[in-house]
N, C-alpha and C positions, 0 to 999 in steps of 0.2 A: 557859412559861406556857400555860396550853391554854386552848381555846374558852370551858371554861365560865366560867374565871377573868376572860377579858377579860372578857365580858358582864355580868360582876356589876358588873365596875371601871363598865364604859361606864353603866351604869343607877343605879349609885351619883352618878356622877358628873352623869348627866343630872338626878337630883332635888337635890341642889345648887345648878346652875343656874336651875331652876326656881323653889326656892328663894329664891336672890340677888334673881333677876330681878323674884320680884312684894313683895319688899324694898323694892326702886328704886322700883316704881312709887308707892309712899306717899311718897315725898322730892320734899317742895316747894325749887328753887330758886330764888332772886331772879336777877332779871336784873340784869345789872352796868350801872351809870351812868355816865356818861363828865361832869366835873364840868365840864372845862374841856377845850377841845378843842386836841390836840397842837401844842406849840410847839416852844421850843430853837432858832430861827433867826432870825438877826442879819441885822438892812437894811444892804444893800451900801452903801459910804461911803466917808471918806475916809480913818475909823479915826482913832485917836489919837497923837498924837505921843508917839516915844517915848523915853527917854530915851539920849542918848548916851552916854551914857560906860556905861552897862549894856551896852548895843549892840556899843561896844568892847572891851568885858572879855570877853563872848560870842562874838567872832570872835577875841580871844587865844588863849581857852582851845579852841576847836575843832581838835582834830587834822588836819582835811582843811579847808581852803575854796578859796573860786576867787572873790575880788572878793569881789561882796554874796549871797554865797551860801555854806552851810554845807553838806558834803557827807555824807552821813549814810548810814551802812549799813544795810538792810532785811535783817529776819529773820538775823539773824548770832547768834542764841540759839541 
């Protein structure tokens, strides 16, 4: 591609830009509201009792454990 051709591409391309840009400037945005402010966390406690025999059917079925503990493989996808 020679000289002249870039220069047309680059000057085509700059009014385009130009273009876009005073596009944008007419676009009114709303600023976003925050309604409620970020939650999702639970007060430390003593939690609820739970049921045992679920408990026990849960460490039947585990492949690995050790006690009161289920041993669980990470990223093994």
């Amino acid at each position: 591609m020679n000289e002249k051709k870039q220069e047309e591409i680059k000057k085509e391309a700059r009014i385009i830009l130009d273009r876009f840009s005073k596009t944008l400037e007419g676009v009114n945005l709303k600023e976003k509201e925050f309604k409620k402010p970020a939650g999702g966390y639970r007060e430390e406690g003593k939690g609820k009792e739970c049921d045992e025999s679920f408990r026990k059917t849960m460490f039947e079925n585990a492949p690995d454990k050790n006690d009161d503990f289920i041993i669980a493989e990470k990223k093994s996808w």
